[in-house]
mmCIF file as gemmi writes it, N, C-alpha and C atoms, coordinates in Angstrom:
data_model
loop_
_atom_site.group_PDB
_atom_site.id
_atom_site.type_symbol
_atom_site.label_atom_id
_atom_site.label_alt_id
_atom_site.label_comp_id
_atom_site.label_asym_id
_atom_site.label_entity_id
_atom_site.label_seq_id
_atom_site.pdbx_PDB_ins_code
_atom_site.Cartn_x
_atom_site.Cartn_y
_atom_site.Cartn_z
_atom_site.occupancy
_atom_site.B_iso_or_equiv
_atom_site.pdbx_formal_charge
_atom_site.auth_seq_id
_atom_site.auth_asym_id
_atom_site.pdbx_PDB_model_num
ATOM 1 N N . UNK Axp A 1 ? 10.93 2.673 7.936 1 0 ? 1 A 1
ATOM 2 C CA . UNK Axp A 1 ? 9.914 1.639 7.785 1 0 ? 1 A 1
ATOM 3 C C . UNK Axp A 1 ? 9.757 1.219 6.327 1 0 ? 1 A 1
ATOM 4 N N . UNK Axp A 2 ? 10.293 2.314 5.586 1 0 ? 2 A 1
ATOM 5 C CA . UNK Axp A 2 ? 10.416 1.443 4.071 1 0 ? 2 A 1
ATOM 6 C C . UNK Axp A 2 ? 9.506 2.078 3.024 1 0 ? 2 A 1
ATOM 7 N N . UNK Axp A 3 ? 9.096 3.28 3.331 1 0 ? 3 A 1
ATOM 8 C CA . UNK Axp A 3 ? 7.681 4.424 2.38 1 0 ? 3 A 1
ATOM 9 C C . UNK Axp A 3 ? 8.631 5.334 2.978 1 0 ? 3 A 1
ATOM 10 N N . UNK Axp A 4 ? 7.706 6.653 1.699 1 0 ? 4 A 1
ATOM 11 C CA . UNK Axp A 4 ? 8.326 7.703 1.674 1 0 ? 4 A 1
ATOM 12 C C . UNK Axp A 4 ? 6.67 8.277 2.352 1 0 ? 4 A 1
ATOM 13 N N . UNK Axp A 5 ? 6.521 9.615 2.868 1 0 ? 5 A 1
ATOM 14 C CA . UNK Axp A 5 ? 5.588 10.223 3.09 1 0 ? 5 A 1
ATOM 15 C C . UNK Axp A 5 ? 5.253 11.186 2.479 1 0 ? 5 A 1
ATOM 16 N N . UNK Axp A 6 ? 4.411 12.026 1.797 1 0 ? 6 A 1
ATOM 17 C CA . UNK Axp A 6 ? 4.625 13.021 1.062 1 0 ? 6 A 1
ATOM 18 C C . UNK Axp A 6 ? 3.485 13.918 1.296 1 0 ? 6 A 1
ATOM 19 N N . UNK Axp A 7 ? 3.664 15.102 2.011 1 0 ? 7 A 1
ATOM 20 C CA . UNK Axp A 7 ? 2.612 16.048 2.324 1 0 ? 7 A 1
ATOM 21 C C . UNK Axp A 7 ? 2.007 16.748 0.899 1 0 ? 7 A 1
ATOM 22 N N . UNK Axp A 8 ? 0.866 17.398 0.63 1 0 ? 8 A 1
ATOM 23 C CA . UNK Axp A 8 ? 0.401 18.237 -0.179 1 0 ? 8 A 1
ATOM 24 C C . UNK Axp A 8 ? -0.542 18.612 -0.07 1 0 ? 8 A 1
ATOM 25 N N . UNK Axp A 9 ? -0.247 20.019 0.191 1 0 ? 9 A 1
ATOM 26 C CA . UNK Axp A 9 ? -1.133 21.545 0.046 1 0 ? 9 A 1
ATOM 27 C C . UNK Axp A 9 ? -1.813 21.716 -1.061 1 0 ? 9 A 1
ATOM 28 N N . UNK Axp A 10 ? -2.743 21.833 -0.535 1 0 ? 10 A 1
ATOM 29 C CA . UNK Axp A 10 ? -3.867 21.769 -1.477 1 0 ? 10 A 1
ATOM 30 C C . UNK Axp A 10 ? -4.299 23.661 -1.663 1 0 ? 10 A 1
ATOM 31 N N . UNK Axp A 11 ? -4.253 24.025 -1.376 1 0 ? 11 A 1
ATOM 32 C CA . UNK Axp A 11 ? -4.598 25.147 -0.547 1 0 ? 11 A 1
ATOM 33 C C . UNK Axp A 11 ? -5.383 25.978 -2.096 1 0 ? 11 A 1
ATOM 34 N N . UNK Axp A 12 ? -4.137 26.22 -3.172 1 0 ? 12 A 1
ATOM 35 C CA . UNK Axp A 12 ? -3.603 26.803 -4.28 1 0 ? 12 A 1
ATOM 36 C C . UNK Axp A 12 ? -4.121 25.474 -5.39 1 0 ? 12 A 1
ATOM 37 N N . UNK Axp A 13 ? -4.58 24.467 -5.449 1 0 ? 13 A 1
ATOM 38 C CA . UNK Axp A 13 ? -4.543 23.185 -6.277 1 0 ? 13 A 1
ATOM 39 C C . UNK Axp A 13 ? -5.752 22.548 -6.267 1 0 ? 13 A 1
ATOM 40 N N . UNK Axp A 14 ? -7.181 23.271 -6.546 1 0 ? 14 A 1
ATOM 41 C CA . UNK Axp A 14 ? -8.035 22.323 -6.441 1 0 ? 14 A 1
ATOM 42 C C . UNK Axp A 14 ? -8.423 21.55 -7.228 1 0 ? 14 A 1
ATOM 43 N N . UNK Axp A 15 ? -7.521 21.581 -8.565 1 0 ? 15 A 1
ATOM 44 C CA . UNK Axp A 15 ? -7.908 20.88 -9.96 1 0 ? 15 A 1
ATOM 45 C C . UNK Axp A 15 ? -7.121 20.031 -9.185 1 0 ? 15 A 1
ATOM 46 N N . UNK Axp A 16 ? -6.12 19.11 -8.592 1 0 ? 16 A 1
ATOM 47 C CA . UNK Axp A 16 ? -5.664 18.026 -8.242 1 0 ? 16 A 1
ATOM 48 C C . UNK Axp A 16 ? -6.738 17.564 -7.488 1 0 ? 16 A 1
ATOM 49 N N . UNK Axp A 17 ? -7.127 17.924 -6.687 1 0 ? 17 A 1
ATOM 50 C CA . UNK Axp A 17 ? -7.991 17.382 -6.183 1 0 ? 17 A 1
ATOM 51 C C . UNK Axp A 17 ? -9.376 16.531 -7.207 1 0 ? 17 A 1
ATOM 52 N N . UNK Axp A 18 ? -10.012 17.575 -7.857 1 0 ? 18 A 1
ATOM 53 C CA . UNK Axp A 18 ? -11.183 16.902 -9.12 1 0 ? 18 A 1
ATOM 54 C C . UNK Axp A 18 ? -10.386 16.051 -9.74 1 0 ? 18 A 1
ATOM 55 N N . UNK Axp A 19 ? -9.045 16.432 -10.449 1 0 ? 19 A 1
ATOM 56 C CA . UNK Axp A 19 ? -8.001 15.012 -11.362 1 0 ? 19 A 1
ATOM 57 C C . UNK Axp A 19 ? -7.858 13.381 -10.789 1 0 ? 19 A 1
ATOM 58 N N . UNK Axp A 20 ? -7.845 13.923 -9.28 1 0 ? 20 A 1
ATOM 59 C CA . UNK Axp A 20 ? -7.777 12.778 -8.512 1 0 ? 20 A 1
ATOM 60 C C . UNK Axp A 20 ? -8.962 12.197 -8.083 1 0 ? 20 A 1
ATOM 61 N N . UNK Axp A 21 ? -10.505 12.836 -8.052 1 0 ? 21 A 1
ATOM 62 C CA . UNK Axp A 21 ? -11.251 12.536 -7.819 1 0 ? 21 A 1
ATOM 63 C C . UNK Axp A 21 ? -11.653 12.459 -6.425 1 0 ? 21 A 1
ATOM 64 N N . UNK Axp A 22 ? -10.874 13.322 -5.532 1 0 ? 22 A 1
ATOM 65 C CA . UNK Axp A 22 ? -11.11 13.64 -4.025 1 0 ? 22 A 1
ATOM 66 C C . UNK Axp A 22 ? -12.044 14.036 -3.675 1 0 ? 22 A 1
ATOM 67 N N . UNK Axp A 23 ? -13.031 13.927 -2.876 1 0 ? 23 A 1
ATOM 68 C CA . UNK Axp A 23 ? -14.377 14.771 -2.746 1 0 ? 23 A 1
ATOM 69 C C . UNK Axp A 23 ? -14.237 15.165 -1.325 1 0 ? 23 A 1
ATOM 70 N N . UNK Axp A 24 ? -12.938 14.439 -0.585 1 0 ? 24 A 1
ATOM 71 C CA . UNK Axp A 24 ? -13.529 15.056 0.761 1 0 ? 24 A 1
ATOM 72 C C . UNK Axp A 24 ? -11.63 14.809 1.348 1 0 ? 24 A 1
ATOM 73 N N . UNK Axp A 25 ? -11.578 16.283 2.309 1 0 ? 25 A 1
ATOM 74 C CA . UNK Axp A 25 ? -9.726 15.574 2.793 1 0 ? 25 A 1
ATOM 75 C C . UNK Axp A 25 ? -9.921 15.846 4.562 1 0 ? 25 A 1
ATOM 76 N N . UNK Axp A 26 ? -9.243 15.626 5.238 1 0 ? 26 A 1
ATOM 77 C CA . UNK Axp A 26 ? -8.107 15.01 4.644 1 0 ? 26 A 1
ATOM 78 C C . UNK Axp A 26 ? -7.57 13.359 4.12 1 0 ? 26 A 1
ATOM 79 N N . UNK Axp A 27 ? -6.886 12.633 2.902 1 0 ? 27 A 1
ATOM 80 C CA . UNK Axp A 27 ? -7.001 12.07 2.366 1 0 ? 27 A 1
ATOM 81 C C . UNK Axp A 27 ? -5.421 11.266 2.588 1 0 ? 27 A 1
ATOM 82 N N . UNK Axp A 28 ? -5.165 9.939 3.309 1 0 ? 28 A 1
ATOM 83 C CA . UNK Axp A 28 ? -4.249 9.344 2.982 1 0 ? 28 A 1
ATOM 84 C C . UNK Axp A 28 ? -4.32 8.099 2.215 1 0 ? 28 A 1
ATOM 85 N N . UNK Axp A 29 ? -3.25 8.256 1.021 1 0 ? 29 A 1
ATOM 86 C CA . UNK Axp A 29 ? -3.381 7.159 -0.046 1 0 ? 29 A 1
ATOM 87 C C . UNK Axp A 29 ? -1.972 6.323 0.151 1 0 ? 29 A 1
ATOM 88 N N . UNK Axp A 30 ? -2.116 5.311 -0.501 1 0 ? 30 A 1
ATOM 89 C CA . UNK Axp A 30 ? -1.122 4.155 -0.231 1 0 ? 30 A 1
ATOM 90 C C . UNK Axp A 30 ? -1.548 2.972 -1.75 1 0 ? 30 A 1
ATOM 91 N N . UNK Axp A 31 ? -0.357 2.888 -2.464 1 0 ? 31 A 1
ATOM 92 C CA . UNK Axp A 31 ? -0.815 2.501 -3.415 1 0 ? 31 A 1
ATOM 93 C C . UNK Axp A 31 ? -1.778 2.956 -4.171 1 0 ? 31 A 1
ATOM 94 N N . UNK Axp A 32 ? -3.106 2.143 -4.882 1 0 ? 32 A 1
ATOM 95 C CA . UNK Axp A 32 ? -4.371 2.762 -4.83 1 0 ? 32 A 1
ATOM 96 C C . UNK Axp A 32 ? -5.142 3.202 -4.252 1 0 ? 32 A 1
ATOM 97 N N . UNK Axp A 33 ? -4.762 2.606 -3.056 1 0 ? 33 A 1
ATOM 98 C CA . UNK Axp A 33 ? -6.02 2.454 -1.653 1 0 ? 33 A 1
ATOM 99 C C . UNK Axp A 33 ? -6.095 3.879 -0.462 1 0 ? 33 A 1
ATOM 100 N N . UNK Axp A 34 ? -7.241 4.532 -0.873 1 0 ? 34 A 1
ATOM 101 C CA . UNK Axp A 34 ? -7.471 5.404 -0.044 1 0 ? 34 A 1
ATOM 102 C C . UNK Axp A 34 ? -8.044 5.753 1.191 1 0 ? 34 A 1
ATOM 103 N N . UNK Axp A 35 ? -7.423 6.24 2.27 1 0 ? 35 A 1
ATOM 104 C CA . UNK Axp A 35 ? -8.675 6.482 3.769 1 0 ? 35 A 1
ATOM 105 C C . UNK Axp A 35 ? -9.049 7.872 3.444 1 0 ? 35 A 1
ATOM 106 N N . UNK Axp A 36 ? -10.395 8.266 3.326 1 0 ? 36 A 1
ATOM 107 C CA . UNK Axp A 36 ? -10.609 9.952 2.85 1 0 ? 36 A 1
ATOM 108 C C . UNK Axp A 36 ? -11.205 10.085 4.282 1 0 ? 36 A 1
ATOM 109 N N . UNK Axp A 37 ? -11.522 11.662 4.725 1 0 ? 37 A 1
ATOM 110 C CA . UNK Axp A 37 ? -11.607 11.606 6.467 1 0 ? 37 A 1
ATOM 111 C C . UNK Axp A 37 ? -10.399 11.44 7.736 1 0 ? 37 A 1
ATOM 112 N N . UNK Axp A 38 ? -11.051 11.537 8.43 1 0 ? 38 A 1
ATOM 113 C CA . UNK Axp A 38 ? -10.09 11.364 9.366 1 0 ? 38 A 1
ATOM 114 C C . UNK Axp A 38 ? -10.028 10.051 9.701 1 0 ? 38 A 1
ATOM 115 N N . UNK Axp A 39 ? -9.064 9.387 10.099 1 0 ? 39 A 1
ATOM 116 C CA . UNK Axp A 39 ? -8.603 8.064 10.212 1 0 ? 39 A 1
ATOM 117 C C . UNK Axp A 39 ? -7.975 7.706 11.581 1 0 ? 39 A 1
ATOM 118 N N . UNK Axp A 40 ? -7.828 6.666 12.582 1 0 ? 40 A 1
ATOM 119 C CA . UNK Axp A 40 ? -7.106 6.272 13.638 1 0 ? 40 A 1
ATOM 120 C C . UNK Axp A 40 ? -5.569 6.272 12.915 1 0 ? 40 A 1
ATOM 121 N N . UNK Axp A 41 ? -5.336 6.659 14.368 1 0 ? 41 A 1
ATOM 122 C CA . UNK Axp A 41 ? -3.514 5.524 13.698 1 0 ? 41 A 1
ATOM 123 C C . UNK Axp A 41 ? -3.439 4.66 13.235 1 0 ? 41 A 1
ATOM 124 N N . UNK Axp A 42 ? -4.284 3.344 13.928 1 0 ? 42 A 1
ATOM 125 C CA . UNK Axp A 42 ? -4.882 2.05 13.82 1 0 ? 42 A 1
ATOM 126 C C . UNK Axp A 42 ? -4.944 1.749 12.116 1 0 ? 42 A 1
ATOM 127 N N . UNK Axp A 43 ? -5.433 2.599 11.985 1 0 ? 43 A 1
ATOM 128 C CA . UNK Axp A 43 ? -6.126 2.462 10.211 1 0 ? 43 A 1
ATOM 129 C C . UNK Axp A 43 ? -5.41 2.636 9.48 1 0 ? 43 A 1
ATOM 130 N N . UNK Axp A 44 ? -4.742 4.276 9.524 1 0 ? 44 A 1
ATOM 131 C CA . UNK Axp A 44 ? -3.761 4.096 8.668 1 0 ? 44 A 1
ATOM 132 C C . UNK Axp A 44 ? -2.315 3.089 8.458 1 0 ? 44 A 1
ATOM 133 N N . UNK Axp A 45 ? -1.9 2.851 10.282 1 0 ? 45 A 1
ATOM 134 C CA . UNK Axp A 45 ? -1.134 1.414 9.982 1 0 ? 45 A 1
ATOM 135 C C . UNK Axp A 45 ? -1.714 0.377 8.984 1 0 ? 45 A 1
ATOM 136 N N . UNK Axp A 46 ? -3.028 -0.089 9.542 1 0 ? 46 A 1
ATOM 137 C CA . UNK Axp A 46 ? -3.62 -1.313 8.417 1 0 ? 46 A 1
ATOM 138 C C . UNK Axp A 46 ? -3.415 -0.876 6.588 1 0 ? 46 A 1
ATOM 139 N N . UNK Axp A 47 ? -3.992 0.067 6.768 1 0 ? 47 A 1
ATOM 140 C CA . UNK Axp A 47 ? -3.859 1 4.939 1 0 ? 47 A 1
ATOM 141 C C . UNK Axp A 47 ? -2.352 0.887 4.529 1 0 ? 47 A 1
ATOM 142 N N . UNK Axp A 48 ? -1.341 0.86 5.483 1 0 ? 48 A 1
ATOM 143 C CA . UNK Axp A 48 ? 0.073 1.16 5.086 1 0 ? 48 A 1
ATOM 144 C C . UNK Axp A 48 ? 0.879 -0.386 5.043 1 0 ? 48 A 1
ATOM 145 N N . UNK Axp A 49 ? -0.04 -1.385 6.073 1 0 ? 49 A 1
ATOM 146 C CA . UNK Axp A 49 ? 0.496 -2.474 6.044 1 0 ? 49 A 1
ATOM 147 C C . UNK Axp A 49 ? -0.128 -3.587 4.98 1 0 ? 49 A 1
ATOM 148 N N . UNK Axp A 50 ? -1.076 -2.897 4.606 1 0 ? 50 A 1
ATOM 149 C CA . UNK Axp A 50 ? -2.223 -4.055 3.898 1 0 ? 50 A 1
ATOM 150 C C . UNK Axp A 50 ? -1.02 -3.839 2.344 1 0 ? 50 A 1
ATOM 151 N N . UNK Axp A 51 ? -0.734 -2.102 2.214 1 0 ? 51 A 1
ATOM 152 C CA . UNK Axp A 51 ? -0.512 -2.342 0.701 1 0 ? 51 A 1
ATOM 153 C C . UNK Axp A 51 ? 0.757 -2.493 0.646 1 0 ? 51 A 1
ATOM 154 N N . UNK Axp A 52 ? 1.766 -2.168 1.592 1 0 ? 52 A 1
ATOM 155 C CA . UNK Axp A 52 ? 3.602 -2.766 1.309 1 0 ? 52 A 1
ATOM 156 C C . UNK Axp A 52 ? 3.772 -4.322 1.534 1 0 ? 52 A 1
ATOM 157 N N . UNK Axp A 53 ? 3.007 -4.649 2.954 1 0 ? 53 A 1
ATOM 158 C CA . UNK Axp A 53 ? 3.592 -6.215 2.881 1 0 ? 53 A 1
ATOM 159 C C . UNK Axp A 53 ? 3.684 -7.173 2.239 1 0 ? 53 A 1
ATOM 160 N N . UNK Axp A 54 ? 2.355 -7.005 1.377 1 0 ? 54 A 1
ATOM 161 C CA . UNK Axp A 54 ? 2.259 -8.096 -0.117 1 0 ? 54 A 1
ATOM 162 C C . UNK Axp A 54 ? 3.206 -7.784 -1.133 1 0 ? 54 A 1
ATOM 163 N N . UNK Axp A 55 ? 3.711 -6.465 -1.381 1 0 ? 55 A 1
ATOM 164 C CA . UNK Axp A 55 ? 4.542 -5.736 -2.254 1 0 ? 55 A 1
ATOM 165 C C . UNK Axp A 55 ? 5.731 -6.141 -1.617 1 0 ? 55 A 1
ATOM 166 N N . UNK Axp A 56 ? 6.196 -6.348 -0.447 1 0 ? 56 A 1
ATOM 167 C CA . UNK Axp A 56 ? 7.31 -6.712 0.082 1 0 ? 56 A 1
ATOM 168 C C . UNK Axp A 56 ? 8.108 -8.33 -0.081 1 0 ? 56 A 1
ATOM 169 N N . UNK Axp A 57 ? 6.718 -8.919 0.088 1 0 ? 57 A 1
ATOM 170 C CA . UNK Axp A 57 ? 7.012 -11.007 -0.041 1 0 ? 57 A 1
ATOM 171 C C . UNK Axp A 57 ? 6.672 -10.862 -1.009 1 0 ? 57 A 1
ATOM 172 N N . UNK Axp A 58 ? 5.994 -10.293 -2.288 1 0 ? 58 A 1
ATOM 173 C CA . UNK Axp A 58 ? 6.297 -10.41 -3.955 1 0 ? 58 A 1
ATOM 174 C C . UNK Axp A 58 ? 7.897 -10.116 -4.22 1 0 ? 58 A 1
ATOM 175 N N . UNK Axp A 59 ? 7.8 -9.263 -3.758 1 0 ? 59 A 1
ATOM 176 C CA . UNK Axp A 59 ? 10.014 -8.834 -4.226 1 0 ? 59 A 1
ATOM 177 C C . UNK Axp A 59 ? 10.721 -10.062 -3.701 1 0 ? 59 A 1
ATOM 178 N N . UNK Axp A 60 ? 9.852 -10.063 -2.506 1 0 ? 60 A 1
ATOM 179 C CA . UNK Axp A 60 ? 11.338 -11.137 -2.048 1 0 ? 60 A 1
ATOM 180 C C . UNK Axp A 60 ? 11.248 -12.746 -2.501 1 0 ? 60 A 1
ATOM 181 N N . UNK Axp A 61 ? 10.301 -13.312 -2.993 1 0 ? 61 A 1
ATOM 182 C CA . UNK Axp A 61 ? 9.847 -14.303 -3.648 1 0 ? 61 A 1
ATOM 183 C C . UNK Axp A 61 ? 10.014 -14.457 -4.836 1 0 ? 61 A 1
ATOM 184 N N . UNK Axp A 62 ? 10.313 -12.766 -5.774 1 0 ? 62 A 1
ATOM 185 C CA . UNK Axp A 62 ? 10.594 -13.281 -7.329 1 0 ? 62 A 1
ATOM 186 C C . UNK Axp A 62 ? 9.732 -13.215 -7.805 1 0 ? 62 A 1
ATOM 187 N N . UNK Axp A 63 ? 9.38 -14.11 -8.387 1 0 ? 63 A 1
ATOM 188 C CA . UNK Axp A 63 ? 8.669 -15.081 -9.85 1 0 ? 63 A 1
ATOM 189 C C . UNK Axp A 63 ? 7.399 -15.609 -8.642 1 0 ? 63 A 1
ATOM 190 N N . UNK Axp A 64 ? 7.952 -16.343 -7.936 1 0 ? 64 A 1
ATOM 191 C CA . UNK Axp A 64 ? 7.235 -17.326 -7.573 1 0 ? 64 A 1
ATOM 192 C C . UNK Axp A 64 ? 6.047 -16.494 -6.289 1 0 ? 64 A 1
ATOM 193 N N . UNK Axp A 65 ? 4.906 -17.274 -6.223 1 0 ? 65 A 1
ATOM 194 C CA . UNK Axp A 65 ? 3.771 -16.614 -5.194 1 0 ? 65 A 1
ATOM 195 C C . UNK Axp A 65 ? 4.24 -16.816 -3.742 1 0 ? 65 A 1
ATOM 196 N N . UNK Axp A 66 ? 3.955 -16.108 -3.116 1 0 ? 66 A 1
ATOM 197 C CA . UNK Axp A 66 ? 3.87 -16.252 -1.809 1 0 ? 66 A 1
ATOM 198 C C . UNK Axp A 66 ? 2.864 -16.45 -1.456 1 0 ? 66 A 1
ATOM 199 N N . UNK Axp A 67 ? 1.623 -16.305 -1.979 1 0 ? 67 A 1
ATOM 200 C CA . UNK Axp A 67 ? 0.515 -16.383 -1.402 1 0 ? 67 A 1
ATOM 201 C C . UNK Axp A 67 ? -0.124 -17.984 -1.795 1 0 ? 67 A 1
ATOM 202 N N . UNK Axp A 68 ? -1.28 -18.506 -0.876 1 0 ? 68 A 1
ATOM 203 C CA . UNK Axp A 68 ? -1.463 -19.703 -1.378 1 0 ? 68 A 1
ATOM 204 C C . UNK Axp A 68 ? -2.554 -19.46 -2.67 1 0 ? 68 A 1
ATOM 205 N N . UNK Axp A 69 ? -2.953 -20.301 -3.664 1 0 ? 69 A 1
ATOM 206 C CA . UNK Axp A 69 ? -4.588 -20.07 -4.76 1 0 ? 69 A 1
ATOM 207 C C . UNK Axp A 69 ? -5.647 -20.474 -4.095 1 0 ? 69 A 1
């Protein structure tokens, strides 16, 4: 689908957690954009589609916008 997934154990690491500013997991991030809690499938599709597809028609567009102003 075009992302990598990347698990992490926290278990042993709770200074990543404060560095990152996590207050609550479990936590899937995408780009900047975080779902903290538990999440639908539903959601995390939207979270996964909201932040590649714009990242996707920017590459493939170049220079120029895809989006309208």
């Amino acid at each position: 689908m075009g992302f990598d997934v990347e698990e992490v154990d926290l278990t042993l690491k709770p200074d990543l957690l404060v560095a990152k500013g996590i207050r609550a997991v479990p936590v899937v991030a995408a780009g900047e954009q975080r779902l903290v809690g538990h999440a639908t499938s539903e959601q995390r599709a939207a979270l996964i589609r909201d932040v590649l597809v714009p990242t996707r028609l920017t590459a493939l567009a170049g220079s120029r916008s895809v989006y309208p102003s």
